[in-house]
C-alpha positions as CSV (number, residue, x, y, z in Angstrom):
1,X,0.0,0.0,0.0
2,X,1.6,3.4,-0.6
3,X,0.9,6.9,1.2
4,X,-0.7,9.4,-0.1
5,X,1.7,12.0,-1.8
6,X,2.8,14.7,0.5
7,X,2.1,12.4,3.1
8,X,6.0,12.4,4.2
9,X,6.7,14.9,7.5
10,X,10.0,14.7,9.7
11,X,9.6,14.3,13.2
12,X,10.3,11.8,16.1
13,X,8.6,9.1,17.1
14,X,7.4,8.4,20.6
15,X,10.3,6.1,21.3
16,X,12.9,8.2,20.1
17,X,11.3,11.2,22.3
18,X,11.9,8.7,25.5
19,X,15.1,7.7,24.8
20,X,16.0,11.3,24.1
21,X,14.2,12.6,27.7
22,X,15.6,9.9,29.3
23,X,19.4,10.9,27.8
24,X,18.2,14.5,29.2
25,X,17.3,13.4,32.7
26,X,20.5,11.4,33.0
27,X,22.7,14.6,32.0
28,X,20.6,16.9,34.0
29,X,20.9,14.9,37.3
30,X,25.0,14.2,36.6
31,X,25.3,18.1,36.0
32,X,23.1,18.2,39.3
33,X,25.5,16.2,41.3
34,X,28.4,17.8,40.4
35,X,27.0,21.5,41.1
36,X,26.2,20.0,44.7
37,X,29.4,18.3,45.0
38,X,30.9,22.0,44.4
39,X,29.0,23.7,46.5
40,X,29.5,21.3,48.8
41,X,33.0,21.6,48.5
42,X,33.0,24.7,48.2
43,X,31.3,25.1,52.2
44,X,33.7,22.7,53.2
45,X,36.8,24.4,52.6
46,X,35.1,28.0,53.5
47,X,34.4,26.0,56.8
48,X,38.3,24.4,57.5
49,X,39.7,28.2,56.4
50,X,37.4,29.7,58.8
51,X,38.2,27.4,60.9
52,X,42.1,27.8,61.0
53,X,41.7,31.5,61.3
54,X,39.7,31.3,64.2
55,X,42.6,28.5,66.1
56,X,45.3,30.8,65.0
57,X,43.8,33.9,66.1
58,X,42.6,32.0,69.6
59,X,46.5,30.6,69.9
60,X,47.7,34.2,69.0
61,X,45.7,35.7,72.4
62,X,46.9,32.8,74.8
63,X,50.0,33.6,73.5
64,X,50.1,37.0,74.2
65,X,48.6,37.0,77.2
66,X,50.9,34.1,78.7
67,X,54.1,35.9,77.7
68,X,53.7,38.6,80.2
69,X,53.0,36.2,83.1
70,X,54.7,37.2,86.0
71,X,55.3,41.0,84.7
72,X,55.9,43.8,86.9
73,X,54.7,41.8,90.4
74,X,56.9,41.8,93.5
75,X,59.8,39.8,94.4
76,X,58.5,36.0,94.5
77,X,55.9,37.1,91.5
78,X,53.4,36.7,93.7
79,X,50.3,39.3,95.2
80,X,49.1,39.2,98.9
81,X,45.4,38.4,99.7
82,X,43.5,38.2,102.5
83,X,44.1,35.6,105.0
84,X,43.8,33.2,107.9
85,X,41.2,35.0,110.7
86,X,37.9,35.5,109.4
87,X,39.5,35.6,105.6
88,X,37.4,33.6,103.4
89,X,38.5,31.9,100.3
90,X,39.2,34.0,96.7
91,X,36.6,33.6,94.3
92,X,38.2,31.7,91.2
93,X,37.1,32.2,87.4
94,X,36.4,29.1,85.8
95,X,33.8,26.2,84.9
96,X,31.3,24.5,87.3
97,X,31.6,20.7,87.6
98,X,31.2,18.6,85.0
99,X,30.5,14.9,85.2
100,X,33.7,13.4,86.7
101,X,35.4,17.0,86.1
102,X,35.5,19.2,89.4
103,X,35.4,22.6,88.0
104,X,36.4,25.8,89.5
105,X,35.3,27.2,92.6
106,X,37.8,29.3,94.5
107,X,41.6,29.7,94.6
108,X,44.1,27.4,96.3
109,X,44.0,28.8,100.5
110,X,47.1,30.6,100.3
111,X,48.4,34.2,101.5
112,X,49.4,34.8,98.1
113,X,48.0,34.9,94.6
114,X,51.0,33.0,91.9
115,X,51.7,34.5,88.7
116,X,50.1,31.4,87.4
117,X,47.2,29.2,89.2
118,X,47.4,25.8,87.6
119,X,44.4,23.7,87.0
120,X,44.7,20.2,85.4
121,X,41.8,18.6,84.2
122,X,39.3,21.1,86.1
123,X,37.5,21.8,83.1
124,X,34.4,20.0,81.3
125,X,34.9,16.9,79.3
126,X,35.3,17.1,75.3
127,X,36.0,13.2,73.7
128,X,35.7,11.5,77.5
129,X,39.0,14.0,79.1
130,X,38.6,16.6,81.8
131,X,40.0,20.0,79.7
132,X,42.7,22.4,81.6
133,X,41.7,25.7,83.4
134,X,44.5,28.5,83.6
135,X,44.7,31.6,85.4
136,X,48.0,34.3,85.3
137,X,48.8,37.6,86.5
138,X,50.9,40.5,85.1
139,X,51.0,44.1,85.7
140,X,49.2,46.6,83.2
141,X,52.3,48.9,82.1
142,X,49.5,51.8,81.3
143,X,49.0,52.4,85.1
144,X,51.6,51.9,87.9
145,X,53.0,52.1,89.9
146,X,51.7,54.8,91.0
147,X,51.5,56.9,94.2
148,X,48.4,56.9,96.8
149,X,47.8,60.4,98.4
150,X,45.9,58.4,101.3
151,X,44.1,55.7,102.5
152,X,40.9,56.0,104.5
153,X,40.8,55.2,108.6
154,X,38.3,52.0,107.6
155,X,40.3,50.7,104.2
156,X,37.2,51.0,102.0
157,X,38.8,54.1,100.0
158,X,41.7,55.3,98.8
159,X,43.2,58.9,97.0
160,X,45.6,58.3,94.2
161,X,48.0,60.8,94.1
162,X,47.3,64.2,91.8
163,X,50.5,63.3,89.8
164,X,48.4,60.5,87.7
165,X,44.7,61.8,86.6
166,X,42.5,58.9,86.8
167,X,38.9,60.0,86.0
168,X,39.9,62.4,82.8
169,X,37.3,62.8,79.5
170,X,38.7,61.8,76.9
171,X,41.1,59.7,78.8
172,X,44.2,61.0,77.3
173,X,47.0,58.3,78.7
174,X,44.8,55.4,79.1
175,X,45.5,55.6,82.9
176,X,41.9,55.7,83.7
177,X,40.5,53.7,86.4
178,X,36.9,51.9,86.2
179,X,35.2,49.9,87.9
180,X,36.1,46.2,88.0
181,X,39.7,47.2,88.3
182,X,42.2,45.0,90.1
183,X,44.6,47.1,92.2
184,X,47.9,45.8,93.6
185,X,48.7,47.8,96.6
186,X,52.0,47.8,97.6
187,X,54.1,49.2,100.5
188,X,57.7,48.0,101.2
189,X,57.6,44.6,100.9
190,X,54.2,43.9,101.7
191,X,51.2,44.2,98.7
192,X,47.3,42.9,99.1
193,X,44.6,42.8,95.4
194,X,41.7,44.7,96.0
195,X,38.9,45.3,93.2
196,X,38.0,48.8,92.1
197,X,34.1,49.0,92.5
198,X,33.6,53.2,92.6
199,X,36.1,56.1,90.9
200,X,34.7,59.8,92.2
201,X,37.7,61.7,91.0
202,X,41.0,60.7,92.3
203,X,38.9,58.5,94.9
204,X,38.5,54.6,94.1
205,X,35.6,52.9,96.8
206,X,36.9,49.2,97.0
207,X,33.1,47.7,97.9
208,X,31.5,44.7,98.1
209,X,28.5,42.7,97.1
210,X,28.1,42.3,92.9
211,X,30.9,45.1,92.6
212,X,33.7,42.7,94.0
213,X,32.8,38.8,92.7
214,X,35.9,37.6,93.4
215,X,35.6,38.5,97.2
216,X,39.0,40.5,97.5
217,X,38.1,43.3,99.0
218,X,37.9,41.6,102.5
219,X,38.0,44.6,105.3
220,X,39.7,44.2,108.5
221,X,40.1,47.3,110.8
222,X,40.8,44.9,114.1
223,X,44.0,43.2,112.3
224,X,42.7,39.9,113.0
225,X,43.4,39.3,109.2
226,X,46.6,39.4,107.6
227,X,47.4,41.0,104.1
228,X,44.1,43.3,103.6
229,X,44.0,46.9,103.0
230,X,43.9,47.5,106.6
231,X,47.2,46.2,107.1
232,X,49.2,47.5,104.8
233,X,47.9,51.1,106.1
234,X,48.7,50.0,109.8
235,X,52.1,50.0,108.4
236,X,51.9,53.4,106.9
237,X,49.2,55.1,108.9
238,X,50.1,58.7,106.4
239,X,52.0,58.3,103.1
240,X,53.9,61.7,102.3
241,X,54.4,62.9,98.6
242,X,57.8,61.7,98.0
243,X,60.2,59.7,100.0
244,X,61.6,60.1,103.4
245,X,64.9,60.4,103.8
246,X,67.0,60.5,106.7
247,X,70.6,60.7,107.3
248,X,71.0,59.5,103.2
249,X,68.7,56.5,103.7
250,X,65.1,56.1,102.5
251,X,62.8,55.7,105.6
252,X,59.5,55.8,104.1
253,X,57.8,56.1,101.0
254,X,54.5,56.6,99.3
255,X,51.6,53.3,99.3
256,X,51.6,52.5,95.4
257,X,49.0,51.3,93.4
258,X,49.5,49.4,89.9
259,X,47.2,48.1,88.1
260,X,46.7,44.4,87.8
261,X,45.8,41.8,84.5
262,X,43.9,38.8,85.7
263,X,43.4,36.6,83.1
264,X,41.5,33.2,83.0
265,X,41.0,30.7,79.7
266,X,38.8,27.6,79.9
267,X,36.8,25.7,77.8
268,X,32.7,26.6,78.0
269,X,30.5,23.6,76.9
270,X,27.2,24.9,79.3
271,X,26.7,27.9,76.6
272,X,26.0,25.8,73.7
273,X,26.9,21.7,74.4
274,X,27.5,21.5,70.7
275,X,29.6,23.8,70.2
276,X,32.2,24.1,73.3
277,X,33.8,27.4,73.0
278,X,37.3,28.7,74.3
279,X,36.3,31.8,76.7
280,X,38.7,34.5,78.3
281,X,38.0,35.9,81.5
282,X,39.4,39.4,82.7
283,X,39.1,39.7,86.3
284,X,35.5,38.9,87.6
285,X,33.8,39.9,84.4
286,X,32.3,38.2,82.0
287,X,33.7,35.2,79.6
288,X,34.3,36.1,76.0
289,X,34.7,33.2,73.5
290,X,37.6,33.7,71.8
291,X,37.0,30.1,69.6
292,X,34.3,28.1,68.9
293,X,34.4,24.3,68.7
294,X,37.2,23.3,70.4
295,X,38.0,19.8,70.9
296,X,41.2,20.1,73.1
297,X,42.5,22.3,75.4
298,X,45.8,20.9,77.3
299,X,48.5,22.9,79.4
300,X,51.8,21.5,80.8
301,X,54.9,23.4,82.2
302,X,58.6,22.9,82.3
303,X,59.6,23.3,85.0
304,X,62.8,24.7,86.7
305,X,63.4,23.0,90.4
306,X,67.4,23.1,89.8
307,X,67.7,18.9,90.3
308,X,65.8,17.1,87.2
309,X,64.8,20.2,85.1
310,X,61.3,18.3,84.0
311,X,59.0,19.0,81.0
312,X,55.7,18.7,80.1
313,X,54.6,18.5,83.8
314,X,50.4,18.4,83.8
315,X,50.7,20.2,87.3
316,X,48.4,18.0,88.6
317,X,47.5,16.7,91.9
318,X,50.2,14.5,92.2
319,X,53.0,16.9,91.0
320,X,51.5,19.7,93.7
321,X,51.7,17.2,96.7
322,X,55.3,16.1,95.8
323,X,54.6,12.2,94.4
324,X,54.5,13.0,90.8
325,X,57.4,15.4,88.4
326,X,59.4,16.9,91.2
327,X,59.2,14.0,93.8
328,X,60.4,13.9,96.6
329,X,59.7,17.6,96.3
330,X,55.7,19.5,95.3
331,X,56.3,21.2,91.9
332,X,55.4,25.0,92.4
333,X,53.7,27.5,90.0
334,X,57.0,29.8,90.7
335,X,59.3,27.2,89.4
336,X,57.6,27.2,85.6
337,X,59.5,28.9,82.9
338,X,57.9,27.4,79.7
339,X,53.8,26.8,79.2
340,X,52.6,24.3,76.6
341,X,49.8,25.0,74.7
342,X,47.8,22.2,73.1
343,X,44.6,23.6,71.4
344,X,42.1,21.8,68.9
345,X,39.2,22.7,67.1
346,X,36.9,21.4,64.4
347,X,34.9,23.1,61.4
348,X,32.1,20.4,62.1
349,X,28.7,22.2,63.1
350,X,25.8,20.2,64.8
351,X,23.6,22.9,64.6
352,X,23.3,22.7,60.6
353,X,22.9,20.0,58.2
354,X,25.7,20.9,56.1
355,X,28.5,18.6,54.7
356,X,30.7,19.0,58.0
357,X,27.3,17.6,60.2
358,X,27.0,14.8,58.4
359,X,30.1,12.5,59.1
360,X,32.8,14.5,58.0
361,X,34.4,16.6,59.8
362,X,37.6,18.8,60.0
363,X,40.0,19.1,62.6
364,X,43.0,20.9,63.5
365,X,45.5,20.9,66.3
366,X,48.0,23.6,67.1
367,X,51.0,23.0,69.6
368,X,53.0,26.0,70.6
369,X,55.6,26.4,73.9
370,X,55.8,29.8,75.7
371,X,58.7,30.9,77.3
372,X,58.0,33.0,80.7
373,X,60.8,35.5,80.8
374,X,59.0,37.6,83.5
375,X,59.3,34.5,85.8
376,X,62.7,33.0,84.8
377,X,64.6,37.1,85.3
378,X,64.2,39.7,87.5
379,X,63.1,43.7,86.6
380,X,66.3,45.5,87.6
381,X,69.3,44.6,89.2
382,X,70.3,44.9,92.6
């Protein structure tokens, strides 16, 4: 049978059109995969570099702030507190308890504050281990030491010298002082930390309650307690301007305040359990995460004891009652010269389905050693 002329059209037919949609489909969903594959990719490796900025800039800070341990305090690097009497314990920065981890309550009963308070596996678990706690002391070189004009009968004030303005607007020298504050007072050989709560002019109030969370500014006209405020003014009952000097010698010599940098790094995992952050504490204020999902956060010292010499001590309980690094001896805080740092963090977030939540995940780990000249020489000779 023939067709009718003119019956001849082109076109497809239907089986042709499948295999040709079908061909489509196939291209269309590779294309589709490798678009997501590169984007995927593409978050992944925005994730790991924002990542290792954030570790390097987190190590940078501990750095910095562990290389001034130790600066500027008295002979022994070490700061009187309040104590035995009535004292009560220092308040301590740091993490509560955490499962088998004991957390941070108060510091060590001592009459002294170290350049470096210690604290091996205080912090929460990350990966089944107990994280490290630190907390160091160094003089702020933008104010001190400088001279007090008085102290008040009862302790609870004190008038720093004309020479130094400390309440000026714009504050020209950054010598202002504010609120929260720590003062080292110092007179002869003997110092005590009090926290600034008030400034009215060249008057700091050293109050209590909210003002003073670490509980320093402990009061003692009766002299029951030793190294408070009181104290150190029974000692000096006037300062004068300048120093006294009789028959060549210096007899006496103006109280001195300098200011004081108290610095405290743990790891936070009650903000956010997903995502345990690094925080910095100044003082008694308020943590500030400096990096976010950290995975490891280890501390050990060398340690200078003049008979082994030892390294990588965790400071632990063991090496502070004398059984452990420095045996038959305690280790001490005052005998570190090196801190090493071990910090880890990942790129993988929990809070978003992303290529990083969902099995793979990036981590990095950055070791660095600090060397505390402030602790291993003195300031000036003698």
């Amino acid at each position: 049978m023939t067709r009718p002329a003119g019956s001849d059209q082109a076109g497809f037919t239907l089986l042709e059109l499948l295999i040709a949609m079908t061909v489509m489909l196939v291209v269309l969903a590779g294309t589709a995969q490798l678009m997501s594959d590169a984007m995927n990719g593409n978050q992944a490796a925005k994730q790991m570099l924002d990542m290792n900025s954030h570790l390097r800039a987190a190590m940078d800070l501990v750095q910095r702030d562990l290389l001034q341990v130790g600066q500027g305090l008295p002979v022994g690097r070490r700061i009187g507190i309040p104590n035995s009497g009535a004292a009560t314990p220092i308040n301590r920065p740091g993490p509560p308890p955490s499962g088998a981890c004991p957390g941070v309550d108060t510091f060590p009963v001592d009459s002294t504050l170290p350049a470096i308070t210690v604290g091996a596996g205080l912090g929460p678990p990350i990966n089944g281990q107990c994280t490290d706690v630190i907390t160091i002391l160094a003089a702020d070189n933008l104010f001190g030491p400088v001279s007090l004009a008085s102290i008040s009968a009862g302790g609870s004030t004190a008038r720093i010298h004309d020479s130094v303005n400390i309440s000026d607007d714009p504050d020209v020298d950054s010598d202002n002082l504010r609120p929260g504050d720590l003062l080292m007072l110092t007179k002869g050989a003997m110092s005590t930390l009090m926290q600034v709560t008030a400034v009215a002019g060249q008057e700091v109030t050293f109050g209590g309650g909210t003002g003073d969370p670490l509980g320093l500014n402990q009061l003692d006209p009766s002299l029951d307690m030793l190294g408070t405020i009181n104290q150190l003014k029974d000692a000096a009952p006037s300062d004068p301007d300048n120093p006294v000097v009789v028959g060549g010698v210096q007899q006496r010599a103006p109280s001195q305040a300098t200011r004081i940098r108290m610095i405290t790094y743990y790891v936070d995992t009650q903000t956010d359990p997903g995502m345990p952050r690094l925080v910095r504490v100044v003082g008694g204020g308020r943590p500030n995460a400096v990096g976010l999902g950290v995975q490891d956060f280890r501390l050990t010292y060398d340690i200078a004891d003049q008979v082994n010499n030892p390294t990588g001590v965790p400071m632990d309980a063991s090496d502070l009652d004398g059984s452990g690094a420095c045996s038959p001896d305690p280790c001490s805080e005052n005998q570190v010269r090196k801190i090493n740092v071990v910090l880890a963090m990942t790129a993988n977030d929990r809070r978003r389905n992303n290529v990083m939540g969902q099995g793979r995940q990036s981590q990095n780990v950055l070791y660095t050693q600090v060397s505390l000249r402030s602790m291993a020489f003195v300031d000036r000779y003698r």
